[in-house]
ChimeraX commands (.cxc) that place a marker at each C-alpha (Angstrom):
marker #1 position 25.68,24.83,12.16 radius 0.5
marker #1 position 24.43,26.31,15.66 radius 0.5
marker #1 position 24.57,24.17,18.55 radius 0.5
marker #1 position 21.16,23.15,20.65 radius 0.5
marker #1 position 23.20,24.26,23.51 radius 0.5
marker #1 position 24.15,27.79,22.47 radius 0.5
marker #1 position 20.33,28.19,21.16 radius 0.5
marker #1 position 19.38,27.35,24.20 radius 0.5
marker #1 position 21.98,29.61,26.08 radius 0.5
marker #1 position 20.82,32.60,24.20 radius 0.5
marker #1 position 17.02,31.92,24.94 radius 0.5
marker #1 position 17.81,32.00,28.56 radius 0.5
marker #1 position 19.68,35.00,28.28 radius 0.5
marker #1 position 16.99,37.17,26.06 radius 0.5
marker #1 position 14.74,35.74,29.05 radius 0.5
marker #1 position 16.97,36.88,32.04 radius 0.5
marker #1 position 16.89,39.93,30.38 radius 0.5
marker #1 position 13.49,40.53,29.99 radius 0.5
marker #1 position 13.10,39.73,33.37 radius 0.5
marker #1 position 15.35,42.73,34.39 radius 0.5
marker #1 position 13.58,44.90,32.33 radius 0.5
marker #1 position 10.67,44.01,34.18 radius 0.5
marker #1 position 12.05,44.56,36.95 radius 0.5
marker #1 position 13.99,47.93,36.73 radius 0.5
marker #1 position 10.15,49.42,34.95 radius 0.5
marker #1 position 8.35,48.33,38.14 radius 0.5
marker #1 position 10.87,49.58,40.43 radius 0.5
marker #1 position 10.48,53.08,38.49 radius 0.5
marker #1 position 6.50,53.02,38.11 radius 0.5
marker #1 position 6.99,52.09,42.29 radius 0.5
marker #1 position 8.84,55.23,42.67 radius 0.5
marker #1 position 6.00,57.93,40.57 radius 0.5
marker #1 position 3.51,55.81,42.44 radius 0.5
marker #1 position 4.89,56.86,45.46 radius 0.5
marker #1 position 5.89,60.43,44.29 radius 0.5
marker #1 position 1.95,61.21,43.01 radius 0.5
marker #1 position 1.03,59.59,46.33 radius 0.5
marker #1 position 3.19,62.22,48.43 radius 0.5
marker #1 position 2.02,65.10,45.92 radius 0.5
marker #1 position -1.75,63.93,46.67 radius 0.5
marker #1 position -1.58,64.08,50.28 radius 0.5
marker #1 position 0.60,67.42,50.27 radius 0.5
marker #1 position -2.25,69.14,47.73 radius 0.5
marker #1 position -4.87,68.11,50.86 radius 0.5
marker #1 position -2.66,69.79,53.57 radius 0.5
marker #1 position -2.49,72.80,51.01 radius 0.5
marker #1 position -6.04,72.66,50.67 radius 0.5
marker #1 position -6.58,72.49,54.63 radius 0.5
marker #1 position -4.14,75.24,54.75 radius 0.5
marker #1 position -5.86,77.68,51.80 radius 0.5
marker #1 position -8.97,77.02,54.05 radius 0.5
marker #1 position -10.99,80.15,55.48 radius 0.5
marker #1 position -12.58,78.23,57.92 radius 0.5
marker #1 position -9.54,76.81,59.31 radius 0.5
marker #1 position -7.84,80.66,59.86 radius 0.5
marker #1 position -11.13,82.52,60.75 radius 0.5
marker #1 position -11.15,80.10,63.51 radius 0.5
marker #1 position -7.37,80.03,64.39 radius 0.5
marker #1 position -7.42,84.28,64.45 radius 0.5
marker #1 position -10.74,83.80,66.52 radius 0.5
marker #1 position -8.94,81.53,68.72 radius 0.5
marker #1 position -5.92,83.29,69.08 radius 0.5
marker #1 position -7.20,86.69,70.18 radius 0.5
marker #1 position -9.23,85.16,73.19 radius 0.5
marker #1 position -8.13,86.01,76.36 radius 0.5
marker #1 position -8.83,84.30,79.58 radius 0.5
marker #1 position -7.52,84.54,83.02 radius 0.5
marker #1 position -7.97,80.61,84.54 radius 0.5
marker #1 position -9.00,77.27,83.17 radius 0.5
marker #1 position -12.63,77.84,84.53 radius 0.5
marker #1 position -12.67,81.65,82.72 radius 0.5
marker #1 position -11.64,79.90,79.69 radius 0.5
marker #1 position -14.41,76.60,80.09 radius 0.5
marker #1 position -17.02,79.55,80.85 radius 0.5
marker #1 position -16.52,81.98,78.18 radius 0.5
marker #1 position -15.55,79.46,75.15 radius 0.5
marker #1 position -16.56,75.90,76.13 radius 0.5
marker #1 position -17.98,74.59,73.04 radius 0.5
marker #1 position -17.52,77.46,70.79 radius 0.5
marker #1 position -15.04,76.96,68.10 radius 0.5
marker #1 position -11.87,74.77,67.86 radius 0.5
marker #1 position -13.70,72.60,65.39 radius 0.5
marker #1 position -11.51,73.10,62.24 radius 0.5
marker #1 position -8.30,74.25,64.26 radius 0.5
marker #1 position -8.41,71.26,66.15 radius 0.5
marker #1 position -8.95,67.88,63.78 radius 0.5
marker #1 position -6.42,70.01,61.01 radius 0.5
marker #1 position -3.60,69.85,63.39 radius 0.5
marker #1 position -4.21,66.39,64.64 radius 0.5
marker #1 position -4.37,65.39,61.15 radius 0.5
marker #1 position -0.89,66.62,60.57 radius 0.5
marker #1 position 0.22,65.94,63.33 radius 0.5
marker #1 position -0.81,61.88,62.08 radius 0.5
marker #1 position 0.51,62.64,58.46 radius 0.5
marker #1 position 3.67,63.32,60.30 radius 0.5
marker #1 position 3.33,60.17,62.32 radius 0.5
marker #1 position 3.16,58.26,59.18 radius 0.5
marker #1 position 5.83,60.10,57.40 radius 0.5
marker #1 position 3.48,60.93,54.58 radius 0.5
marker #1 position 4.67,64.48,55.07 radius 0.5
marker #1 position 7.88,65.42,56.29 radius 0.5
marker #1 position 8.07,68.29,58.80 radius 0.5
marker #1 position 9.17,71.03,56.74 radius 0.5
marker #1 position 5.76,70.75,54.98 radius 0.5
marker #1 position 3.53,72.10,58.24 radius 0.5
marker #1 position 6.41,74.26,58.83 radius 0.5
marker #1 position 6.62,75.51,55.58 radius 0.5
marker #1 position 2.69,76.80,55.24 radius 0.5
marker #1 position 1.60,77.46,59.07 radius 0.5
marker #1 position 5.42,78.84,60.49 radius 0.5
marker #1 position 5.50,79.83,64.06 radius 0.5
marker #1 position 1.55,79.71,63.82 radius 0.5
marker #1 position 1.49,76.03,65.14 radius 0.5
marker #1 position 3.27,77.65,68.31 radius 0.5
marker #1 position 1.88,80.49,69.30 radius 0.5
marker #1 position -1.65,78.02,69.01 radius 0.5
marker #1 position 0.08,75.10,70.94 radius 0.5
marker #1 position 1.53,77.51,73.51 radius 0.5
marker #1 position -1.05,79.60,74.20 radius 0.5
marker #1 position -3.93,76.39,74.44 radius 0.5
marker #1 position -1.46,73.96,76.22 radius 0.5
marker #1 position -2.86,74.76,79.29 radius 0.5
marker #1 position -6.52,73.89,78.26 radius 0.5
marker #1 position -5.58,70.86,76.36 radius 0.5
marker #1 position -3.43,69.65,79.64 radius 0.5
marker #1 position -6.34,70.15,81.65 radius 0.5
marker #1 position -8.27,68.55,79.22 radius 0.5
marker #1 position -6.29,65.29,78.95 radius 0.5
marker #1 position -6.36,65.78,82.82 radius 0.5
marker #1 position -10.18,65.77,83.12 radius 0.5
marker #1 position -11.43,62.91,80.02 radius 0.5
marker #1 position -8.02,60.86,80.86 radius 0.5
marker #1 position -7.18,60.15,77.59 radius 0.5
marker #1 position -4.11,61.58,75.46 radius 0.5
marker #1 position -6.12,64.34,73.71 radius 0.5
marker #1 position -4.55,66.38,71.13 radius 0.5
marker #1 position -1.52,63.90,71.12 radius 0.5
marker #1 position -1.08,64.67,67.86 radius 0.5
marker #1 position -1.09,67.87,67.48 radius 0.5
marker #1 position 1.79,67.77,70.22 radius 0.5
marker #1 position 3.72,65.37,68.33 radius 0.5
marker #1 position 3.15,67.86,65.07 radius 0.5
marker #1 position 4.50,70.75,67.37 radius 0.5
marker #1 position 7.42,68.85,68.65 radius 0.5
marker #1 position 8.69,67.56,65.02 radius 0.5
marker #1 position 8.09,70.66,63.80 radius 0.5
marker #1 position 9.67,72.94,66.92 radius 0.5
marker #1 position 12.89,70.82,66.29 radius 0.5
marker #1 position 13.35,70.96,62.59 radius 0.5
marker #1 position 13.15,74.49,62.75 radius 0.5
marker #1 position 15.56,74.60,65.43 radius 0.5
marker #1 position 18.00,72.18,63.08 radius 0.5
marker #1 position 17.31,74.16,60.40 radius 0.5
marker #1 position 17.21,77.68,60.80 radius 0.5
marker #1 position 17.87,78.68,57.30 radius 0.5
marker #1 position 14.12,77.47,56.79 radius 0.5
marker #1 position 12.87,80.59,58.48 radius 0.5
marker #1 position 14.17,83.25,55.73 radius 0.5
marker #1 position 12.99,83.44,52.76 radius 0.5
marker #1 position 14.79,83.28,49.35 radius 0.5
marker #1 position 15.81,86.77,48.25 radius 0.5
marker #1 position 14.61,88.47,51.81 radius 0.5
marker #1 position 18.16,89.07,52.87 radius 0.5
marker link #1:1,2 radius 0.2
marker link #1:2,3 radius 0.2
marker link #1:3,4 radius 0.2
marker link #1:4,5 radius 0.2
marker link #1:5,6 radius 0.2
marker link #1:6,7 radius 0.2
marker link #1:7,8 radius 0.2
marker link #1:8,9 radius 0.2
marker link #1:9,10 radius 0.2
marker link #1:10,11 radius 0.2
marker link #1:11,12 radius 0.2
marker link #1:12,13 radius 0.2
marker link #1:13,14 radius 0.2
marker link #1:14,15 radius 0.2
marker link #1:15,16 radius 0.2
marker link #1:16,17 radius 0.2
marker link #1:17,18 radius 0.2
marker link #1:18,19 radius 0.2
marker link #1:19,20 radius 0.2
marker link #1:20,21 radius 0.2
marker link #1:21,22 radius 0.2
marker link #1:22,23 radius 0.2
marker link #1:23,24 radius 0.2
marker link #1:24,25 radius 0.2
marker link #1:25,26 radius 0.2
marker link #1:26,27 radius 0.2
marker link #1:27,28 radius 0.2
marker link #1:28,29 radius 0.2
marker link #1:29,30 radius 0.2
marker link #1:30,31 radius 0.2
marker link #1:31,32 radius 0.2
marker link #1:32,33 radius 0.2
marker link #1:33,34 radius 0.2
marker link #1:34,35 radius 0.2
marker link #1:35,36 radius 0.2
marker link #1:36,37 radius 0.2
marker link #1:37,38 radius 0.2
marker link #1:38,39 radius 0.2
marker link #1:39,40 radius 0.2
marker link #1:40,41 radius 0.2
marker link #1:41,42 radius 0.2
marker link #1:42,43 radius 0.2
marker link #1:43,44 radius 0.2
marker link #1:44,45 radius 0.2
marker link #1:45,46 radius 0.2
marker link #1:46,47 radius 0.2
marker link #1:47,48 radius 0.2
marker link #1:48,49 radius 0.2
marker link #1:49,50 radius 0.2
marker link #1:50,51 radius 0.2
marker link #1:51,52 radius 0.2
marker link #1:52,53 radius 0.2
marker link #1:53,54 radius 0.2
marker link #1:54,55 radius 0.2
marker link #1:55,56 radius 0.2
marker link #1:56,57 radius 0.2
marker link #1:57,58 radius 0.2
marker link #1:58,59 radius 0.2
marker link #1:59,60 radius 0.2
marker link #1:60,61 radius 0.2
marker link #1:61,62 radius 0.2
marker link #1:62,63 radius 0.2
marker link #1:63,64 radius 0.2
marker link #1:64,65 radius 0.2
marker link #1:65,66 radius 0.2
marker link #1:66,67 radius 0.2
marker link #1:67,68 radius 0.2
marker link #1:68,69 radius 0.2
marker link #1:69,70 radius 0.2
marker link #1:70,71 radius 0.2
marker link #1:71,72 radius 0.2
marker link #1:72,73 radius 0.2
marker link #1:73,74 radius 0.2
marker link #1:74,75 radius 0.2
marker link #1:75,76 radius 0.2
marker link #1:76,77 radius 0.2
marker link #1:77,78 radius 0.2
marker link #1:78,79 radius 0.2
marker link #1:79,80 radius 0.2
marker link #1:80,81 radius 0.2
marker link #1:81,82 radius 0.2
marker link #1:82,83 radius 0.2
marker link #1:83,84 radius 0.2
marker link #1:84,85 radius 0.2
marker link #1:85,86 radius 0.2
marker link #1:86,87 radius 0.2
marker link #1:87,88 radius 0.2
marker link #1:88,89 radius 0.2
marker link #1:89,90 radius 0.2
marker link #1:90,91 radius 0.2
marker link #1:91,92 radius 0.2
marker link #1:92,93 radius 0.2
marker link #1:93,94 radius 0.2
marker link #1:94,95 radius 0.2
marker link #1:95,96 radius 0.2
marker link #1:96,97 radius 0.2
marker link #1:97,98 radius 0.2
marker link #1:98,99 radius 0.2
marker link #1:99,100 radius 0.2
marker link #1:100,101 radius 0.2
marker link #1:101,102 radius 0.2
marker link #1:102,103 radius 0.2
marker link #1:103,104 radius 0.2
marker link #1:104,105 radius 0.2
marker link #1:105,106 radius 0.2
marker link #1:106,107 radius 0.2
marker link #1:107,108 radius 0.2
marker link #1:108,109 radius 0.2
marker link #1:109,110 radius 0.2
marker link #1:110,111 radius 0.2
marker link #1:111,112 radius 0.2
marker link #1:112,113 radius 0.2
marker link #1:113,114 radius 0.2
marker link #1:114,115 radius 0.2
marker link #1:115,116 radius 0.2
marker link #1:116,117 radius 0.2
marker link #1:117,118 radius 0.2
marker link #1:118,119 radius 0.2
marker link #1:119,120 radius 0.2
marker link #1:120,121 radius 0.2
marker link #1:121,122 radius 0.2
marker link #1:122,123 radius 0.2
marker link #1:123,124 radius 0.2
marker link #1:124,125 radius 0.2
marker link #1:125,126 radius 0.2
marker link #1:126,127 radius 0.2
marker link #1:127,128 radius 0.2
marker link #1:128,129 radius 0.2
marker link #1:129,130 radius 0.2
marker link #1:130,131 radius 0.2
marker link #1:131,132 radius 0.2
marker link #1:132,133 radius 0.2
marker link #1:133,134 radius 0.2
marker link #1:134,135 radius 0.2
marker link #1:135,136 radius 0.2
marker link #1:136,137 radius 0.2
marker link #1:137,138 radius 0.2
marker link #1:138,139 radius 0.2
marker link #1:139,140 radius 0.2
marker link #1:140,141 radius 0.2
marker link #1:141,142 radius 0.2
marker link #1:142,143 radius 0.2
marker link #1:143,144 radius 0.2
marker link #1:144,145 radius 0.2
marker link #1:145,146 radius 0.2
marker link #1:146,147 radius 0.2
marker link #1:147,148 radius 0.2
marker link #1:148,149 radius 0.2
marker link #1:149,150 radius 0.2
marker link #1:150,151 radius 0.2
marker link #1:151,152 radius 0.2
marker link #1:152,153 radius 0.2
marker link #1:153,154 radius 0.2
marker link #1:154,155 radius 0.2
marker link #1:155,156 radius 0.2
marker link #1:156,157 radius 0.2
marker link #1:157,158 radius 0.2
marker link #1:158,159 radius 0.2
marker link #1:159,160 radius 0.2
marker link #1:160,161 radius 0.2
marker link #1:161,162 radius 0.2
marker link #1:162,163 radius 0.2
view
């Protein structure tokens, strides 16, 4: 005849067990919660970065041309700089976060994010100089992350099969 005891021993071990299946399935649904998470967020970069708007107004910002601060203020003050702007300060935050990772920016925009950042970190400096406040931290963080992954990883910068 079976013993109480070994009834009862088995009960707690078809328990302990269910209790580690539990377990192991939530640690897995955790992990694809977290993976369509990341896949959301990188789908609204993409979508920021398959944007016309967004590289009408970079090209438009990137052929300007001015000789001081106050040339720049007096030919484009107010004109443009309003997609450009809040898309790489937005990365630049994703980054913060680490819901991206810094091959993502580097992977769509490339050297794009610093020919901008060098060619407008004058303005911006003058800018933060002027309101006092850390404007377009962000996007400086963004550029930094990004300037030294591609420096740690070079082979980033060629493209399978281009060799």
């Amino acid at each position: 005849m079976v013993d109480l005891a070994e009834i009862q021993a088995a009960y707690y071990m078809v328990a302990a067990t269910g209790v580690l299946v539990a377990a192991v399935y939530y640690v897995y649904n955790l992990r694809n919660t977290r993976k369509t998470h990341e896949l959301q967020v990188l789908m609204q970069v993409f979508d920021r970065f398959n944007n016309k708007d967004f590289w009408n107004e970079l090209y438009e910002m990137m052929k300007r041309e001015w000789e001081s601060i106050e040339d720049y203020e007096k030919k484009y003050s107010g004109a443009g700089g309003n997609v450009v702007f809040p898309t790489l300060e937005g990365l630049g935050v994703l980054l913060k976060r680490r819901l991206i990772d810094e091959s993502v920016p580097w992977d769509l925009f490339g050297n794009y994010i610093f020919l901008f950042w060098d060619k407008y970190v004058p303005i911006i400096q003058e800018r933060r100089r002027i309101i006092g406040l850390d404007y377009c931290i962000w996007t400086e963080h963004l550029v930094e992350e990004v300037r030294r992954y591609a420096a740690e990883h070079p082979e980033s910068q060629v493209l399978p099969g281009s060799k």
